[in-house]
C-alpha positions as CSV (number, residue, x, y, z in Angstrom):
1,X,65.3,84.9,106.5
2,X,63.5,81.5,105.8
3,X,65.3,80.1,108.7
4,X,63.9,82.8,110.7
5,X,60.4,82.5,109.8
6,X,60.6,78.8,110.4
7,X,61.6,79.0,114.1
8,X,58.8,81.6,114.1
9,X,56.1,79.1,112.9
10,X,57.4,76.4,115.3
11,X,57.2,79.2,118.2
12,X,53.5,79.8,117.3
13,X,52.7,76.4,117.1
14,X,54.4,75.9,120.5
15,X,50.8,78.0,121.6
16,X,48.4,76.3,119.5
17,X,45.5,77.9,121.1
18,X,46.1,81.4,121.6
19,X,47.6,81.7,117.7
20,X,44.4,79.7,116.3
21,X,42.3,82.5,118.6
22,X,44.7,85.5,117.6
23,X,44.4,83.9,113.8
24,X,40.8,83.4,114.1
25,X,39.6,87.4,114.9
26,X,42.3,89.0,111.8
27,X,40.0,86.1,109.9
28,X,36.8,87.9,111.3
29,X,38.0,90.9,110.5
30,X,39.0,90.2,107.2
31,X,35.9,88.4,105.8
32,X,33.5,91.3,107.8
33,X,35.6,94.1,105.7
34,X,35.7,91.7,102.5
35,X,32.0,91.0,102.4
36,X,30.9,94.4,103.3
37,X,33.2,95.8,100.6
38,X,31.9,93.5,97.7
39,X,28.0,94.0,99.0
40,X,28.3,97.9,99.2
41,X,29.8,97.7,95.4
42,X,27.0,95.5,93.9
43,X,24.5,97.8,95.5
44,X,25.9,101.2,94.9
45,X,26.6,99.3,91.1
46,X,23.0,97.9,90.8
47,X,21.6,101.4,91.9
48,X,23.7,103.9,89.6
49,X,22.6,101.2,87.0
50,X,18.9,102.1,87.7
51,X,19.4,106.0,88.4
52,X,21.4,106.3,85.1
53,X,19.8,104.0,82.9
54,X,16.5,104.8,83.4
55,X,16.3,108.6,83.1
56,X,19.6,110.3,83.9
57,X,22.5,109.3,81.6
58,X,25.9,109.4,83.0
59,X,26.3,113.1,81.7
60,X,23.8,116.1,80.7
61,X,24.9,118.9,78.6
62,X,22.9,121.9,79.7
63,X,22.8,125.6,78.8
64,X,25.0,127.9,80.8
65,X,22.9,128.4,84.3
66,X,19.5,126.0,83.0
67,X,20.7,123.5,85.8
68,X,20.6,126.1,88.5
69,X,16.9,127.1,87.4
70,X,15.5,123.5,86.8
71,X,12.5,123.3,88.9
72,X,11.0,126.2,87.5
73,X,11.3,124.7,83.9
74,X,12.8,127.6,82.6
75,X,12.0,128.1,78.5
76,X,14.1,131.1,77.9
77,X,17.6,128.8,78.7
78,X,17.6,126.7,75.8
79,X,20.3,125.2,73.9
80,X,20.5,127.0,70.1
81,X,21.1,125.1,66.9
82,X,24.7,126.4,66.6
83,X,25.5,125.2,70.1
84,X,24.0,122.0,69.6
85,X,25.8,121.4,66.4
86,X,28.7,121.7,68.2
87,X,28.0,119.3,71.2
88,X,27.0,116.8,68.9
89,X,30.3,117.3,66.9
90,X,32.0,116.4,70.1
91,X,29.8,114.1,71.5
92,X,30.5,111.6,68.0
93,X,34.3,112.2,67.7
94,X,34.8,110.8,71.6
95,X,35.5,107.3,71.9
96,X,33.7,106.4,75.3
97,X,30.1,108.0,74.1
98,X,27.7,105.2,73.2
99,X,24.9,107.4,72.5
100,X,23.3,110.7,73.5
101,X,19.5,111.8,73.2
102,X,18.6,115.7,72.8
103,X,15.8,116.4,75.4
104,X,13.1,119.4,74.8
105,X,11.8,119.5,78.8
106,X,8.8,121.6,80.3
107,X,6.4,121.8,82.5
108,X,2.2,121.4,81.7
109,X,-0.9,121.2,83.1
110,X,-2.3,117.6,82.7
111,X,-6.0,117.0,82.1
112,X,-8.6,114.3,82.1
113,X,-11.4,116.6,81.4
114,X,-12.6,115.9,84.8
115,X,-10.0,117.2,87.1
116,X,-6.1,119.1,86.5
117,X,-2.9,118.3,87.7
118,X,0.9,119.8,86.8
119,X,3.1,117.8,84.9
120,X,6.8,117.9,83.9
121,X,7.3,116.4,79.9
122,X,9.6,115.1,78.1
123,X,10.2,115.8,74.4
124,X,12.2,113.5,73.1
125,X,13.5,110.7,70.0
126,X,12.4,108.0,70.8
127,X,15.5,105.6,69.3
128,X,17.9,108.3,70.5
129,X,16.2,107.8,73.9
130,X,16.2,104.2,74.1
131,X,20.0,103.9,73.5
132,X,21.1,106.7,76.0
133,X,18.4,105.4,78.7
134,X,17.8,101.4,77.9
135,X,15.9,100.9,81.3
136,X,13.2,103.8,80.8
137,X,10.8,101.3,78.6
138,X,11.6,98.6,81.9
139,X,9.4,101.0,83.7
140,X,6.7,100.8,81.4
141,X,4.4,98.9,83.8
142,X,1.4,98.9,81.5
143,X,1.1,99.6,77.9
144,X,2.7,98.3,74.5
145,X,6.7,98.0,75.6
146,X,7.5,97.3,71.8
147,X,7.8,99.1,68.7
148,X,8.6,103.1,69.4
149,X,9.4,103.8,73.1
150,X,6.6,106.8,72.1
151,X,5.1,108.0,69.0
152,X,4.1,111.6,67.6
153,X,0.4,112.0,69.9
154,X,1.4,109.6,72.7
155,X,1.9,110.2,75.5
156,X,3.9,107.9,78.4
157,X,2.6,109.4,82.5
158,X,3.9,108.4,85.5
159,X,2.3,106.1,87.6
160,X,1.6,108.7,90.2
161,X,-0.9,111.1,88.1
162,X,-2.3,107.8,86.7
163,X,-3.6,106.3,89.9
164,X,-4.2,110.1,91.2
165,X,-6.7,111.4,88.3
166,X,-7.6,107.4,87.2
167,X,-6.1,107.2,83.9
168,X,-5.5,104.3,82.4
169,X,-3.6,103.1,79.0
170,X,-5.6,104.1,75.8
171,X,-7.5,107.4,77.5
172,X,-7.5,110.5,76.0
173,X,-5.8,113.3,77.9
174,X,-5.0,117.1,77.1
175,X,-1.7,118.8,78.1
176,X,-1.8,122.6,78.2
177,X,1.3,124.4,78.0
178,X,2.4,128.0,78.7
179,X,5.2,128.9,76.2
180,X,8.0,131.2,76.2
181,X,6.5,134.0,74.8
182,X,3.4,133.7,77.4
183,X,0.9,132.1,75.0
184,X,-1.0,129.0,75.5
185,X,-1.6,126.2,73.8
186,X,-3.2,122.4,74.2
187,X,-3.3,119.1,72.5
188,X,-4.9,115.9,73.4
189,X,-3.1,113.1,73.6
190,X,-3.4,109.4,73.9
191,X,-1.9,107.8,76.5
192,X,0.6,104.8,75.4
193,X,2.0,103.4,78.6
194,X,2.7,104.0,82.4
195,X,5.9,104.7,83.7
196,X,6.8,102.8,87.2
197,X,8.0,105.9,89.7
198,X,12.2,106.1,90.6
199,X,13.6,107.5,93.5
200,X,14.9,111.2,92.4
201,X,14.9,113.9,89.5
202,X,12.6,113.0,86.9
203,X,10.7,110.0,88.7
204,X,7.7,111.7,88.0
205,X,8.2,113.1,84.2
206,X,5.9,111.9,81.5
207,X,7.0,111.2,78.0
208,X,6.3,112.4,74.6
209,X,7.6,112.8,71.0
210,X,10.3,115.8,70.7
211,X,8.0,117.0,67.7
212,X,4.7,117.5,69.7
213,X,7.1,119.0,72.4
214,X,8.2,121.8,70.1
215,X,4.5,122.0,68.7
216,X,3.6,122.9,72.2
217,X,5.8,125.2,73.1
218,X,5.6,126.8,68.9
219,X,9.7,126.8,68.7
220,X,10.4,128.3,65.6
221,X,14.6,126.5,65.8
222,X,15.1,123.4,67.0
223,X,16.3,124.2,70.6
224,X,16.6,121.6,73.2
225,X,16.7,122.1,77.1
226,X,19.5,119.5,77.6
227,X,21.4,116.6,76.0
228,X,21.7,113.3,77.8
229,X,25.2,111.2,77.4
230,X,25.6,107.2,77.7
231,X,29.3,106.2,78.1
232,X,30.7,102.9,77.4
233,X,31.7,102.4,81.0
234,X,30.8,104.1,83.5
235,X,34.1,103.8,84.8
236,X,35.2,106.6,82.3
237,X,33.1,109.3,83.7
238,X,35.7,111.3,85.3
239,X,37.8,111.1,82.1
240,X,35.2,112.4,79.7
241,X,33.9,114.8,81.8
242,X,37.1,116.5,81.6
243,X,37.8,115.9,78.3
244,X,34.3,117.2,77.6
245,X,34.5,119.9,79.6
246,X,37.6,121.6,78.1
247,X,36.1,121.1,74.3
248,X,32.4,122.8,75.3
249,X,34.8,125.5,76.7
250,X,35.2,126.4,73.1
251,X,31.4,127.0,72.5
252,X,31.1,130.6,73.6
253,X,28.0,133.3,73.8
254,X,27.9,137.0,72.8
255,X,29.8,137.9,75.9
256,X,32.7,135.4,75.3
257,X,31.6,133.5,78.1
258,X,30.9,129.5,78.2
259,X,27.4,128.7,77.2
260,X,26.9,125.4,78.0
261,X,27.7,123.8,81.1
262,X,28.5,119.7,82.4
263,X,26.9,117.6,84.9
264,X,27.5,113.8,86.3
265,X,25.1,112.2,87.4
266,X,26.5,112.5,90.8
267,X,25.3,116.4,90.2
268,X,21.9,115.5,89.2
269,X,20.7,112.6,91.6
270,X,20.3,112.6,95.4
271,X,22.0,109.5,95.5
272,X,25.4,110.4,95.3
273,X,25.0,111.2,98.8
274,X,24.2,107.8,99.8
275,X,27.4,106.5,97.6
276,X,29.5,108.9,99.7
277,X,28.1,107.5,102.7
278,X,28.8,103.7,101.6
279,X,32.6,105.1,101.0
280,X,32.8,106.7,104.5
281,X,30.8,103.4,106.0
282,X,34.1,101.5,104.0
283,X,36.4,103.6,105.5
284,X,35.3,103.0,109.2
285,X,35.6,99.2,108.2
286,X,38.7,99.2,107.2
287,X,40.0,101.6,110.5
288,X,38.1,98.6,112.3
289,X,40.3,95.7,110.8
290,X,43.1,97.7,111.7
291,X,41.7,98.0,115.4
292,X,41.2,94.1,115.4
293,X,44.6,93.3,113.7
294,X,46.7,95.6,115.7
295,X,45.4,94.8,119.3
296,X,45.1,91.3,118.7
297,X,48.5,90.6,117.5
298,X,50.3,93.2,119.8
299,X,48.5,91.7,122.9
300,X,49.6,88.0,121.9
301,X,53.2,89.1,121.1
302,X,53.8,90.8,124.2
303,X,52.2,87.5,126.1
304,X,54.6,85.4,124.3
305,X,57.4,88.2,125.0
306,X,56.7,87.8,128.9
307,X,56.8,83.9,128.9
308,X,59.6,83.7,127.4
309,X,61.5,86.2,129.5
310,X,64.4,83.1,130.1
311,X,64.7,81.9,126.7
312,X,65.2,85.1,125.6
313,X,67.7,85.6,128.2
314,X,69.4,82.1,127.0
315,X,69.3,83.2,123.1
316,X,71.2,86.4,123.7
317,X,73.7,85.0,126.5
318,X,74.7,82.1,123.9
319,X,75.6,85.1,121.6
320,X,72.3,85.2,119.3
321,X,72.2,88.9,117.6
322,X,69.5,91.6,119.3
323,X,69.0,91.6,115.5
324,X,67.9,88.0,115.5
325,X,66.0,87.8,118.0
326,X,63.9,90.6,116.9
327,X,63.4,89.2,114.0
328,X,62.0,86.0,115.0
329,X,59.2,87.9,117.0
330,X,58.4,89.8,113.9
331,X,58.1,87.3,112.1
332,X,55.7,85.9,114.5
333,X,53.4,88.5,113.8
334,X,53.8,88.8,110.2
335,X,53.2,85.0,109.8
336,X,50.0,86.1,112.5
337,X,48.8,88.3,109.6
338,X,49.2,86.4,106.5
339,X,47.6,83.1,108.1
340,X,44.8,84.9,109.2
341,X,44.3,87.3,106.0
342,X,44.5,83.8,103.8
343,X,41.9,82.0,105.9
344,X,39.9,85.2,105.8
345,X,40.2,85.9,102.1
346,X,39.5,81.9,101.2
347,X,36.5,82.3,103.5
348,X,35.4,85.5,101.6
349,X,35.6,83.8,98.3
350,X,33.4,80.8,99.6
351,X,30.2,83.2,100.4
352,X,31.0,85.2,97.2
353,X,30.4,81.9,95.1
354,X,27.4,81.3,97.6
355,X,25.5,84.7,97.1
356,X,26.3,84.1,93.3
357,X,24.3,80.8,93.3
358,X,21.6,82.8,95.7
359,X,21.6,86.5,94.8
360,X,20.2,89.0,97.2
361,X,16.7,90.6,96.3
362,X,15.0,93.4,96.7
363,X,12.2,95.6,95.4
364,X,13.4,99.1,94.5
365,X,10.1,100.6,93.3
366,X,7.6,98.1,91.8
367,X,11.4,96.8,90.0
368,X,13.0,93.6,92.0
369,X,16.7,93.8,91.6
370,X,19.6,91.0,92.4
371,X,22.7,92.0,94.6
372,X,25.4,89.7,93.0
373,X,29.0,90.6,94.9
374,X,32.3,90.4,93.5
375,X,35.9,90.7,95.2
376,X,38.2,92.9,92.9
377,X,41.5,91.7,93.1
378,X,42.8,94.8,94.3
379,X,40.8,95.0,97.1
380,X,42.0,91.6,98.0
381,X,45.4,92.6,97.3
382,X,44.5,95.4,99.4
383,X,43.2,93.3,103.0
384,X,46.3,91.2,102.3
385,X,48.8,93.9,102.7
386,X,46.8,95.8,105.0
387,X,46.3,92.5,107.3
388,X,50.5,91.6,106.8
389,X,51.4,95.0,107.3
390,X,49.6,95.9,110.9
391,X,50.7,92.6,112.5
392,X,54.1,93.5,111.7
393,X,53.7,97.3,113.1
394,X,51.7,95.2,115.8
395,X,54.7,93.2,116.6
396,X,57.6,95.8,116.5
397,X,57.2,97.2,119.7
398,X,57.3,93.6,122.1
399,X,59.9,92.6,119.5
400,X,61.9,95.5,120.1
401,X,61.4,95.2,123.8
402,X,62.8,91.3,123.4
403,X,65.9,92.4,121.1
404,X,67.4,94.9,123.8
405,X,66.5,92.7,127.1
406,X,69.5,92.4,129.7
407,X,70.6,88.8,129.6
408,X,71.4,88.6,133.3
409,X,68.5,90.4,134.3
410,X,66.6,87.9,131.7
411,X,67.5,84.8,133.2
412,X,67.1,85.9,136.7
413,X,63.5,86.0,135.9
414,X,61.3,83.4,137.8
């Protein structure tokens, strides 16, 4: 076998040119698929980071059927005490939760005294907040970012009704909310900070304590709309959910049907579309490298199959094995593919270490966020194979054709 591959080396280098070309487009192929791989992870990675930290969570525990209803603020869908007891009872016995904040969420009119605009709030703890979402006091682009993310009369608005009704931090403000029960009721607030605008659900809530959230609405329990779940990794969701999922099973209504219900953030935020288009953008890449691999090494191999029509015919007249001399033409190839994947991968590593020492920026709201690529090893592992594999497929065809040539007829040839 080593033998083999040796006289297959010494063949290639017999045709410097064409195997440093053939060599030089798997390399191409393999940084372009490399590079794109590592650049789509840090991005989709920097942007989950943002979506999840700052107002989603990686999981929401809602009431059967709330999730369905959600831009109507719904009030009659809330979570009950028992229920909640419950979640939370699962929620601290699983390993991979980190922390989880109850939310009480509605929707308000939002006044200045001078003009009236609608509002979703927020009800919630504030330290229960700030561990499940760590990035929502980031967005605080004006106001005290220390102490309590909000306190009991505070109130936290999105940048968008700010500028609109020209509010600034320390005004006095009056939400008005319609309860369940069809009553009304208003409070004045003071307003404690401005929250930078996100791309997606809840980009334009405001903030305030879970206790003026239930004065509002005059609960009598202490319901809550949905609970919010932060997870060690976020590489666990799939595993939780399910595990999750199976004990809120358990938590029943009147009917003996589930009452609660489980959502990913994939569920809850428009971009999870855009991750499953980075995926399918992946994909195509990779079909690509196959593309450049495959055509590459089959069209050299045939070249070198049709030049060497006589030596062929001189290997298997002096009794060489078909066997033999198919092997030495795959091993051409394979040698092909592994040069080229190790130039590409060494190549890959190079402008990983260079966009480490440089990051990539961009603004993603009024936020400016690095790109910072890394190669998993598996995906290495991955291009490797991939790259050794095709040029072998890519090679058995003009080495098959070589192994079964007529010897006569072979060195007949001019």
């Amino acid at each position: 076998m080593i033998a083999t591959l040796k006289l297959s080396a010494r063949n290639l280098m017999r045709y410097q040119r064409r195997t440093l070309l053939t060599a030089g487009l798997i390399t191409l192929g393999v940084v372009a698929l490399l590079i794109f791989v590592a650049t789509a992870g840090a991005f989709k990675q920097t942007m989950v980071g943002e979506i999840t930290d700052a107002m989603l969570g990686h999981l929401q525990v809602h009431r059967k059927g709330y999730q369905a209803a959600t831009d109507n603020s719904p009030l009659n869908m809330n979570l009950q005490p028992k229920a909640i007891e419950k979640v939370e009872e699962f929620l601290k016995g699983d390993p991979d939760v980190v922390a989880y904040s109850k939310r009480v969420k509605m929707g308000a009119m939002f006044s200045n005294y001078a003009e009236t605009s609608a509002i979703r709030l927020n009800g919630v703890e504030p330290e229960a907040e700030d561990a499940t979402v760590p990035a929502l006091r980031k967005r605080i682009s004006d106001g005290d970012k220390t102490g309590p993310l909000v306190k009991e009369g505070e109130l936290l608005l999105p940048t968008l009704l700010a500028k609109g009704l020209k509010v600034k931090v320390g005004d006095s403000v009056v939400l008005v909310v319609t309860n369940a029960s069809g009553s009304v009721n208003a409070r004045p607030f003071t307003v404690r900070g401005i929250l930078d605008q996100v791309t997606g659900p809840g980009g334009r809530d405001g903030y305030i304590h879970i206790k003026d959230a239930r004065e509002l609405l005059r609960m009598e329990k202490p319901e809550v709309m949905e609970i919010a779940v932060r997870l060690k990794s976020l590489n666990a969701l799939e595993k939780v959910q399910q595990r999750l999922a199976g004990q809120l099973d358990t938590i029943r209504n009147k009917e003996d049907k589930p009452a609660t219900e489980l959502h990913t953030w994939k569920e809850l935020s428009p971009f999870a579309t855009i991750v499953k288009m980075i995926d399918l953008m992946t994909l195509f890449i990779r079909i690509m490298l196959i593309a450049i691999v495959l055509v590459s090494v089959m069209n050299v191999m045939l070249m070198a199959v049709y030049e060497r029509i006589r030596e062929i015919g001189t290997l298997a007249a002096i009794g060489t094995k078909p066997g033999k001399i198919m092997g030495l033409f795959l091993g051409e190839g394979l040698l092909l593919g592994l040069a080229g994947a190790i130039v590409g991968v060494a190549i890959s590593y190079a402008l990983v270490a260079v966009f480490h020492a440089w990051p990539i920026e961009f603004t993603y709201g009024r936020s400016q966020l690095s790109l910072v690529p890394d190669l998993a090893t598996g995906e290495v592992l991955l291009v490797l194979c991939l790259a050794v594999l095709v040029s072998g497929l890519a090679s058995l065809q003009p080495a098959w054709r070589a192994a079964n040539m007529d010897p006569i007829q072979a060195l007949k040839h001019v």
